[in-house]
Backbone as CSV, one residue per row, in Angstrom:
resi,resn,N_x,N_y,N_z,CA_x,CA_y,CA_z,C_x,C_y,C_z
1,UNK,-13.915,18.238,-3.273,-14.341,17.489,-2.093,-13.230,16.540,-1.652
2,UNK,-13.014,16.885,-0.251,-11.917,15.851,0.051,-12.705,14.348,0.037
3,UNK,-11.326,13.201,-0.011,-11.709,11.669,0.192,-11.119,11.130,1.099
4,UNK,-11.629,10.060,1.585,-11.455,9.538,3.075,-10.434,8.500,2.806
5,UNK,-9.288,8.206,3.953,-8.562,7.683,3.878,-8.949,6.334,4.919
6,UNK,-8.765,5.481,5.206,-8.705,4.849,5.958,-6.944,4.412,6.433
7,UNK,-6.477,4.297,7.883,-5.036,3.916,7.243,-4.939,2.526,8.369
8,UNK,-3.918,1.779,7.815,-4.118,0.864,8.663,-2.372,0.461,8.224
9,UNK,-1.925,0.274,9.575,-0.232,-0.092,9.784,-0.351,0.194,11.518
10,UNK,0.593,-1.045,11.676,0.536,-1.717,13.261,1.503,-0.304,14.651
11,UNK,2.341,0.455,13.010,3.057,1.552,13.918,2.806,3.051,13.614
12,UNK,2.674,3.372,14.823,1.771,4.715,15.100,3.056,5.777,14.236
13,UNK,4.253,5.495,13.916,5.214,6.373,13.391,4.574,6.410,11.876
14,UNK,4.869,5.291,11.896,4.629,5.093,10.231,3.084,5.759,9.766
15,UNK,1.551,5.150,10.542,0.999,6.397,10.240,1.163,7.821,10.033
16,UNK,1.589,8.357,11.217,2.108,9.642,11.112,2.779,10.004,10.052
17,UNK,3.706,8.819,9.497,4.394,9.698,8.117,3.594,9.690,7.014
18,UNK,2.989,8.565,7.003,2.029,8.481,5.728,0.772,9.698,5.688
19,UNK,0.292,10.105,6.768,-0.989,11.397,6.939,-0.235,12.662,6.160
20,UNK,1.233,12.693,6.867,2.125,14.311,6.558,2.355,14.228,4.946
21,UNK,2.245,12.552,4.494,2.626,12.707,2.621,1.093,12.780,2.035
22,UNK,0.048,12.854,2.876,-1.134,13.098,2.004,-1.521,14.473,1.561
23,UNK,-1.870,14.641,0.520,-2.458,15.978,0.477,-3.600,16.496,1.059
24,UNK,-3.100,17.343,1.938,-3.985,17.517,3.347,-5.735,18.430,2.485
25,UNK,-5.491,18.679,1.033,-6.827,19.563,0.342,-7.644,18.190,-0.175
26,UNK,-6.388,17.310,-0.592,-7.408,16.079,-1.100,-8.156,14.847,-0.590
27,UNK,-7.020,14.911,0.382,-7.471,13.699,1.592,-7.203,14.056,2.591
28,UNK,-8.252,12.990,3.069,-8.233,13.587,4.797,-8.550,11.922,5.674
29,UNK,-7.689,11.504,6.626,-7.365,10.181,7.554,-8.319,10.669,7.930
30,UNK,-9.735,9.392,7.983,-10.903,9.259,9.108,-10.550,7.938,9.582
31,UNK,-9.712,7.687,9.898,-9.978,6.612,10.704,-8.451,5.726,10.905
32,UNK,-7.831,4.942,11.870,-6.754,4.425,12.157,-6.708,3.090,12.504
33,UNK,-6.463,1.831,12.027,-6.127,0.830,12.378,-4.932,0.148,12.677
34,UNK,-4.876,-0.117,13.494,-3.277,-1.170,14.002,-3.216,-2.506,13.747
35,UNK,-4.477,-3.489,13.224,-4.000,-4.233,13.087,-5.262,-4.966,12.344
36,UNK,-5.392,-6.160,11.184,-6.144,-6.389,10.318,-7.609,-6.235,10.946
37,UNK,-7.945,-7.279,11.900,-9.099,-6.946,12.967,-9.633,-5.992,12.945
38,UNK,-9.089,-4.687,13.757,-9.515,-3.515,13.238,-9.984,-3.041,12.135
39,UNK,-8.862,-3.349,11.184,-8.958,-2.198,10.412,-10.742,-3.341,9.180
40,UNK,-10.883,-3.952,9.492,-12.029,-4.882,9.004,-13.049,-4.257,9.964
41,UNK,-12.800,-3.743,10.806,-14.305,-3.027,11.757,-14.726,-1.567,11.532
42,UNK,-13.357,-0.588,11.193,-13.511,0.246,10.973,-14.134,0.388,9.493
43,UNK,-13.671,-0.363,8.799,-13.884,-0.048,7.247,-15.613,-0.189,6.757
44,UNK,-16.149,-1.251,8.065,-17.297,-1.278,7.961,-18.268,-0.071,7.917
45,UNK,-17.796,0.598,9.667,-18.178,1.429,9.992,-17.771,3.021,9.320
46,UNK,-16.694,3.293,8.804,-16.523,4.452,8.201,-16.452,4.459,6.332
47,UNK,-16.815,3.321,5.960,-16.562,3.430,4.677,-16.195,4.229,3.911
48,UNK,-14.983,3.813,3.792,-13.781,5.122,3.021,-13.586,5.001,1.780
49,UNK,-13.119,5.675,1.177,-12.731,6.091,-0.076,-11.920,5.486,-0.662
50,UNK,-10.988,5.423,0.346,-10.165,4.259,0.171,-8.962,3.989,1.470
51,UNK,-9.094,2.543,0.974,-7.791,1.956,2.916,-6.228,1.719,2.493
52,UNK,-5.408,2.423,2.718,-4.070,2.217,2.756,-3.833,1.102,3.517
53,UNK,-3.813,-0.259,2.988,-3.057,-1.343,4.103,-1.699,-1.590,4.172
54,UNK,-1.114,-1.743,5.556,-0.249,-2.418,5.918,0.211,-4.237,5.122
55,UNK,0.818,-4.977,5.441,0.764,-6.168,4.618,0.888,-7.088,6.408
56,UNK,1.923,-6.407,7.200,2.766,-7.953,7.990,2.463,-6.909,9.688
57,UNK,0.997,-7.457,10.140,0.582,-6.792,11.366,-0.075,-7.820,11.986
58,UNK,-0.012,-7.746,13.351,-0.542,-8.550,14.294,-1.782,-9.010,14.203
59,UNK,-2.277,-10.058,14.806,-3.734,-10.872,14.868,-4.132,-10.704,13.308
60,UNK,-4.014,-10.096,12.430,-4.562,-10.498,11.272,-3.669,-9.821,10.253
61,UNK,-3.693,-10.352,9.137,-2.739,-9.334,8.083,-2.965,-8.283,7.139
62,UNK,-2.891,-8.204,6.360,-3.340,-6.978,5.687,-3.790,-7.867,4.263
63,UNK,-3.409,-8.810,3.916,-3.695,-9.460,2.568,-5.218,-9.978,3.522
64,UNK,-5.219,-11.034,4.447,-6.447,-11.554,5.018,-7.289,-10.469,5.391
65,UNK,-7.207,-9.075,5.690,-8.084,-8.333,6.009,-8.643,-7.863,4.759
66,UNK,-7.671,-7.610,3.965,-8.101,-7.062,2.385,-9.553,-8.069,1.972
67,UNK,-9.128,-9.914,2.486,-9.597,-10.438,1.561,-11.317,-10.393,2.795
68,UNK,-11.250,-10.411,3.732,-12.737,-9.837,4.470,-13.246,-8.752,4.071
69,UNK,-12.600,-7.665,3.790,-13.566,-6.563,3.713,-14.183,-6.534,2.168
70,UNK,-12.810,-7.474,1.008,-13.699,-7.025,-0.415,-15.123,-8.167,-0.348
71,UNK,-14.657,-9.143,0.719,-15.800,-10.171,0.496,-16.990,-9.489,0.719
72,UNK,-16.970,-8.352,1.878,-18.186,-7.741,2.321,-18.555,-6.825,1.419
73,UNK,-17.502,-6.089,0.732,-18.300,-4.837,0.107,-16.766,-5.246,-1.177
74,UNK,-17.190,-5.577,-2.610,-16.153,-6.062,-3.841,-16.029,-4.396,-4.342
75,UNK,-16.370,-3.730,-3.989,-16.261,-2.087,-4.727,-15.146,-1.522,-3.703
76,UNK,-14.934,-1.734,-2.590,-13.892,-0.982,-2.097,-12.902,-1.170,-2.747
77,UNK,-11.827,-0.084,-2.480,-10.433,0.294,-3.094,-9.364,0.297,-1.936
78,UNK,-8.679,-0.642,-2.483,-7.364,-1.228,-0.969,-6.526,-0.961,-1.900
79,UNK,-5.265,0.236,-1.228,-4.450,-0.252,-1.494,-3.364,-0.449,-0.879
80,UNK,-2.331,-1.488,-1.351,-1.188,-2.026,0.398,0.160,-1.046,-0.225
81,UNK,0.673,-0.357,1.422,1.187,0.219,1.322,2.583,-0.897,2.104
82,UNK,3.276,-1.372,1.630,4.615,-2.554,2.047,5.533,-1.847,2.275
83,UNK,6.770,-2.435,2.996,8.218,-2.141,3.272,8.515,-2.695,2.491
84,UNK,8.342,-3.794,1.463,8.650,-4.872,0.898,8.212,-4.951,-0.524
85,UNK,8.953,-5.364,-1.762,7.954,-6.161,-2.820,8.332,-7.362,-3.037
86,UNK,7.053,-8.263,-2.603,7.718,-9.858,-3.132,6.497,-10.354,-3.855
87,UNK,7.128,-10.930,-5.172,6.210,-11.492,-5.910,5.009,-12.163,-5.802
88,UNK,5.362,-12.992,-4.802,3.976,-13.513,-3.697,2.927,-12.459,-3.322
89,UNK,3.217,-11.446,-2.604,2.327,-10.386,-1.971,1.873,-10.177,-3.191
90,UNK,2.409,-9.747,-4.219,2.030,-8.867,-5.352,0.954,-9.551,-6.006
91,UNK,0.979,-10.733,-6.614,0.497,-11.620,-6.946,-1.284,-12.289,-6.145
92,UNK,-1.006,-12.321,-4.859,-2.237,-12.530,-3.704,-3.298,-11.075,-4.215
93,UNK,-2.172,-10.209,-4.205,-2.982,-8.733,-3.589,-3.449,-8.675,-5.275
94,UNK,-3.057,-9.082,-6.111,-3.984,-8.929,-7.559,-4.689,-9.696,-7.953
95,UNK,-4.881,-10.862,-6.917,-5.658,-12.056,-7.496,-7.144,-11.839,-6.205
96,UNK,-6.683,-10.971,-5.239,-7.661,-10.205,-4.367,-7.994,-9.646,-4.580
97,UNK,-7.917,-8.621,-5.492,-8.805,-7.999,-6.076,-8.514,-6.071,-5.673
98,UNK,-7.376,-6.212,-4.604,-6.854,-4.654,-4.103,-6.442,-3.860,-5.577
99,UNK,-6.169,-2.150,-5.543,-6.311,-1.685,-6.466,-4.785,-1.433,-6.679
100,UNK,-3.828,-1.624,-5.607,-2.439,-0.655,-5.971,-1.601,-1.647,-4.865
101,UNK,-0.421,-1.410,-5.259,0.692,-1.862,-4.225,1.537,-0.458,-4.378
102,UNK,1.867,-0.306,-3.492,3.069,1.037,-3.435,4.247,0.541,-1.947
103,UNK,5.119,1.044,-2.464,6.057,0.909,-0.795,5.889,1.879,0.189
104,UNK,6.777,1.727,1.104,6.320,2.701,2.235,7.616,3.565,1.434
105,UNK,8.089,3.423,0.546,9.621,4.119,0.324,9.173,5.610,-0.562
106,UNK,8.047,5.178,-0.987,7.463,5.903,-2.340,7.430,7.747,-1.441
107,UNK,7.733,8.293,-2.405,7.792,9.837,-1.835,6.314,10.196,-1.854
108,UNK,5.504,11.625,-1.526,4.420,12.228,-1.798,3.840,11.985,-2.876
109,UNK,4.774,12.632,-4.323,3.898,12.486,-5.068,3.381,11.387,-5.584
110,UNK,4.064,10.750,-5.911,4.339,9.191,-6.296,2.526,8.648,-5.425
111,UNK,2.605,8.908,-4.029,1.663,8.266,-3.387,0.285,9.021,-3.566
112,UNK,0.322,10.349,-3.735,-0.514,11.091,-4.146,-1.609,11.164,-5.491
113,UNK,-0.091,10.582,-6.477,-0.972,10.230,-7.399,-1.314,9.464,-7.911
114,UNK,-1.083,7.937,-6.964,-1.348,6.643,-6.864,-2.660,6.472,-6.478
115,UNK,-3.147,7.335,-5.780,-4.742,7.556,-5.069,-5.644,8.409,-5.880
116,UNK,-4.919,9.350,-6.861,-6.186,9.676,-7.328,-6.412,9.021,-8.583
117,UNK,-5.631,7.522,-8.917,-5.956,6.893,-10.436,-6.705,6.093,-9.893
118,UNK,-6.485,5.616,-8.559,-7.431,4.913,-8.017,-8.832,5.015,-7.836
119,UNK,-8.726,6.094,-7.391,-10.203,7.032,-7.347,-10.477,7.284,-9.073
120,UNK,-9.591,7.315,-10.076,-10.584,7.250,-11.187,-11.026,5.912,-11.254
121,UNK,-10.616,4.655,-10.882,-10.666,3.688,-11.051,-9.724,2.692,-12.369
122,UNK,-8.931,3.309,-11.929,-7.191,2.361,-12.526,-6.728,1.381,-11.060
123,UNK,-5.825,0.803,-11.669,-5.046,0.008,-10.676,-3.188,0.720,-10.751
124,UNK,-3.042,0.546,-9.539,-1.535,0.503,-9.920,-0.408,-0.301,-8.811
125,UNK,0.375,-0.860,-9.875,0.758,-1.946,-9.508,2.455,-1.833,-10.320
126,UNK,3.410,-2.332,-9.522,4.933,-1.728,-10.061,4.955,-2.632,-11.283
127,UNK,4.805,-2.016,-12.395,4.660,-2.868,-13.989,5.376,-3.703,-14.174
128,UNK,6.976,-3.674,-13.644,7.645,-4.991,-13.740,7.918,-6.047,-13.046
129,UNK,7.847,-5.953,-11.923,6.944,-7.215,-10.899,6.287,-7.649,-11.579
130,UNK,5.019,-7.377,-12.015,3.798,-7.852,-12.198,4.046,-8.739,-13.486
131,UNK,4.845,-7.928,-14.462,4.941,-8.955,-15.771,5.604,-10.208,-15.544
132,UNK,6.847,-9.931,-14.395,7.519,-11.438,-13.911,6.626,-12.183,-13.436
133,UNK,5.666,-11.552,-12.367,4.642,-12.375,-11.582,3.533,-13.455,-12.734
134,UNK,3.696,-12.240,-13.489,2.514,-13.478,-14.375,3.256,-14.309,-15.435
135,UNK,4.736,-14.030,-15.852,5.232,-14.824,-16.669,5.316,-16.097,-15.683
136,UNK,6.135,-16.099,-14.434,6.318,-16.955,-13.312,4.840,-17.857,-13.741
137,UNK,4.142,-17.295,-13.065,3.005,-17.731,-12.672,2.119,-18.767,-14.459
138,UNK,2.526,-18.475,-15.615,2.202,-18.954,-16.567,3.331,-20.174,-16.723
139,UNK,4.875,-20.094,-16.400,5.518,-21.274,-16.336,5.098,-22.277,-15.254
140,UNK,4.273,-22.047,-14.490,3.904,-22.777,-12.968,2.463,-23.076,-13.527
141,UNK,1.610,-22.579,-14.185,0.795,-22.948,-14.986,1.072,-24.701,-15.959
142,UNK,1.373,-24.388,-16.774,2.562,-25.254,-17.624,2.530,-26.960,-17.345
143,UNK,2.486,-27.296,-16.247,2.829,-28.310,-14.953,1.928,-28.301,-14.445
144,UNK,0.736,-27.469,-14.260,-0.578,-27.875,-13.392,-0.667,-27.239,-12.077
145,UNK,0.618,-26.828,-11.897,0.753,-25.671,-10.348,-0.544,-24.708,-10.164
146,UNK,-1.216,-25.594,-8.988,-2.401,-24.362,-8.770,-1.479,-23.049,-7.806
147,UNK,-2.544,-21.940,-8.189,-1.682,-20.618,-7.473,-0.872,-21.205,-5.918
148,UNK,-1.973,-22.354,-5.453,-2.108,-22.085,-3.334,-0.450,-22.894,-3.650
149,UNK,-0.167,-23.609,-4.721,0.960,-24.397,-4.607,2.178,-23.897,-5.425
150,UNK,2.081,-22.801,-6.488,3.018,-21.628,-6.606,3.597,-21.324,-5.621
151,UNK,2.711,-21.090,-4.879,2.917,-19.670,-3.671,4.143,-20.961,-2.345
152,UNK,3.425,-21.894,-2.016,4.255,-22.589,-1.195,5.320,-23.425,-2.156
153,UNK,5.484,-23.214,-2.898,7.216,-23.680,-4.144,8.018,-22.854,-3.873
154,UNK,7.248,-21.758,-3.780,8.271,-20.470,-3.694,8.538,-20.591,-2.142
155,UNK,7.783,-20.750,-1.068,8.646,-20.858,0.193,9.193,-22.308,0.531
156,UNK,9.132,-23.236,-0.044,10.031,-24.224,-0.065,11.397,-23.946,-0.775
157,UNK,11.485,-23.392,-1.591,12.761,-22.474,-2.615,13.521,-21.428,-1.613
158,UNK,12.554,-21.405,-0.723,13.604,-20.119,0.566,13.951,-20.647,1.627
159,UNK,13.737,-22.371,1.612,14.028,-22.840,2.683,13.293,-22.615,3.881
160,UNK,12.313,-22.660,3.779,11.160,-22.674,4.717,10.937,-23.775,5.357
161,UNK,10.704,-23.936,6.511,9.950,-25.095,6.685,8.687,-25.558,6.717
162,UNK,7.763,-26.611,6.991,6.414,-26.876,6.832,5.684,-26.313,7.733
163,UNK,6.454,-26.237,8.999,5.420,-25.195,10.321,6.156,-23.854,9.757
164,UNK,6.915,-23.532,9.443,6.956,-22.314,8.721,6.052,-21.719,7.970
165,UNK,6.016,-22.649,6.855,5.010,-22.565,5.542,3.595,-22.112,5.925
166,UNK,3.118,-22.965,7.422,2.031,-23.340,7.675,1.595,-21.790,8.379
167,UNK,2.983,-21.206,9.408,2.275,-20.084,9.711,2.127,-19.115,8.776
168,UNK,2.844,-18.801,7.978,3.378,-17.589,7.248,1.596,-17.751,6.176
169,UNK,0.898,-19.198,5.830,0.152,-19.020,5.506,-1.624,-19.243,5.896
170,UNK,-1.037,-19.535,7.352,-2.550,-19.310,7.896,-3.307,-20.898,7.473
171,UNK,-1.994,-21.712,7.454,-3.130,-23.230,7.339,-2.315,-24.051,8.551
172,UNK,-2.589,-25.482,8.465,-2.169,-26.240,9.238,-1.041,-26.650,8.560
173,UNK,-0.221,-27.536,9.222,0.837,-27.769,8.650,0.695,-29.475,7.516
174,UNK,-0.308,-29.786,8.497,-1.158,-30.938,7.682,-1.728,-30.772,5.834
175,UNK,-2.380,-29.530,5.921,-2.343,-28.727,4.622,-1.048,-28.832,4.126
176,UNK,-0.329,-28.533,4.382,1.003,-27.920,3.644,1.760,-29.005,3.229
177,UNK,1.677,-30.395,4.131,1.818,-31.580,3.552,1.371,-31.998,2.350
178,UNK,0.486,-31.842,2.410,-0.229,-32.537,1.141,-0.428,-31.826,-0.157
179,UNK,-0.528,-30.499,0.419,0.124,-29.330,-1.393,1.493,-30.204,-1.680
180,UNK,2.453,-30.093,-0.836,3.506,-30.290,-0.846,3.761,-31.827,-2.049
181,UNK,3.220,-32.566,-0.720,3.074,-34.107,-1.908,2.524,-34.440,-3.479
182,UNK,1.233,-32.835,-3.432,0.663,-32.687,-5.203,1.669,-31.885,-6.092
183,UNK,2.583,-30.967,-5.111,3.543,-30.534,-6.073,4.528,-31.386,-6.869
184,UNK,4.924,-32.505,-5.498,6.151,-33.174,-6.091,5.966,-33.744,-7.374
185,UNK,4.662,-34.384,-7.128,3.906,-35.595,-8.252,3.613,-34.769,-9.399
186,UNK,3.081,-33.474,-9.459,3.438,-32.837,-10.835,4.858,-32.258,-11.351
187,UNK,5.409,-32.500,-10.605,6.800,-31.948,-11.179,7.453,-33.412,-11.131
188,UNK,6.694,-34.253,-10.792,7.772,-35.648,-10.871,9.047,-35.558,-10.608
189,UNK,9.220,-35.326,-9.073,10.574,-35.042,-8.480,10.383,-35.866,-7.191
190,UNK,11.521,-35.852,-6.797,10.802,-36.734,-5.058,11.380,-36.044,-3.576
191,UNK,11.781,-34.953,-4.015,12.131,-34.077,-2.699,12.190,-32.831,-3.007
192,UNK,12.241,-32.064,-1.282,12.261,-30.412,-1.844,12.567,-29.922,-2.355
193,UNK,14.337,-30.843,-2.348,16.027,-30.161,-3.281,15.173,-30.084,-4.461
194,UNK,14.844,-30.739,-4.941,14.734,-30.892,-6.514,13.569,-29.942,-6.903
195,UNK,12.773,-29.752,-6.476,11.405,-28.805,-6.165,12.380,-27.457,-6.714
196,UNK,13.024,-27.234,-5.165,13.360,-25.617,-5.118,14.344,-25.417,-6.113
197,UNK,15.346,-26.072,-7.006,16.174,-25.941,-7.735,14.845,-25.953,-9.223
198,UNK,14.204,-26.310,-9.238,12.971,-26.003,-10.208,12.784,-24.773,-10.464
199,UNK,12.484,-24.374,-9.143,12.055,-22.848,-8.621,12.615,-21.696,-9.441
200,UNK,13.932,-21.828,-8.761,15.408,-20.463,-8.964,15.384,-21.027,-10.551
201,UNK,15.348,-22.211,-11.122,15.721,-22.315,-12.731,14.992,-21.048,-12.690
202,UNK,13.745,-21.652,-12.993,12.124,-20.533,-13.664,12.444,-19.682,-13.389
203,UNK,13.150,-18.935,-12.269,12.900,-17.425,-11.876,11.997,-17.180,-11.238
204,UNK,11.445,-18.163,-10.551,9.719,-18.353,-9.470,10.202,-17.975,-8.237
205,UNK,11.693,-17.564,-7.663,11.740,-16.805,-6.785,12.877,-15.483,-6.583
């Protein structure tokens, strides 16, 4: 019996390549989203097997859509299909509860048989990311670093700015102040310099 794909990425190419690497006996695309919005309406309505997300798409993202649809239904199986791996994404998308990260780089099989461990109900996730992500994430532990203030250390460490910070994470910039000010005070430092040189020590970015 074939299983339903859901796919969701903002460019109609990139679908197209991802349908031609499915196995057209095992899966079969019911449904297309361009952008998180969507693909949170469709998933309602076609409940799939499982949703290939995008990560970095218009009006909504693919981590924030992930995190609407498991709120609605915690049994679906997401998994994000990136141009990208950054410890951050990786990290969100496992603490969300999605089943797999794969790149868009990954050949057929690779993606093929990323979906059917899924469908047994495994996760898969690039094993050595993930062990940095959680060693990272246990030295940021250590110090009292809650995850929401991990995550913005690490874009203060890239030279971000606070309306930066603020869009890239969907708060105000007022928020981002005040993580900002609980970070310093647990790391007992008194500026970013000293923050982000924290950072690159640990290997937190």
């Amino acid at each position: 019996m074939q299983q339903s794909i859901l796919l969701v990425d903002d460019h109609a190419l990139i679908r197209e390549g991802v349908t031609s690497l499915l196995d057209s006996e095992q899966f079969t695309v019911v449904g297309e989203a361009s952008d998180g919005d969507e693909a949170v309406k469709l998933h309602s309505e076609l409940q799939p097997d499982i949703t290939l997300m995008d990560l970095k798409m218009p009006n909504m993202s693919g981590l924030e859509a992930s995190k609407e649809i498991l709120a609605k239904n915690p049994n679906a199986k997401i998994v994000i299909l990136s141009v990208e791996l950054t410890e951050s994404d990786l990290m969100r998308s496992v603490d969300l509860g999605v089943k797999g990260y794969l790149l868009k780089t990954s050949n057929s099989e690779a993606l093929n048989q990323a979906l059917h461990l899924v469908l047994a109900g495994e996760s898969v996730f690039p094993s050595d990311a993930l062990v940095r992500g959680m060693a990272n994430r246990q030295q940021a532990s250590e110090v009292g670093l809650t995850p929401r203030e991990e995550e913005i250390l690490r874009h203060i460490a890239r030279g971000e700015s606070n309306k930066g910070i603020a869009r890239n994470l969907d708060v105000t910039e007022g928020t981002i102040k005040v993580h900002i000010k609980a970070i310093l005070k647990k790391l007992d430092m008194n500026n970013r310099t000293q923050a982000a040189i924290y950072a690159y020590e640990r290997g937190l970015v």
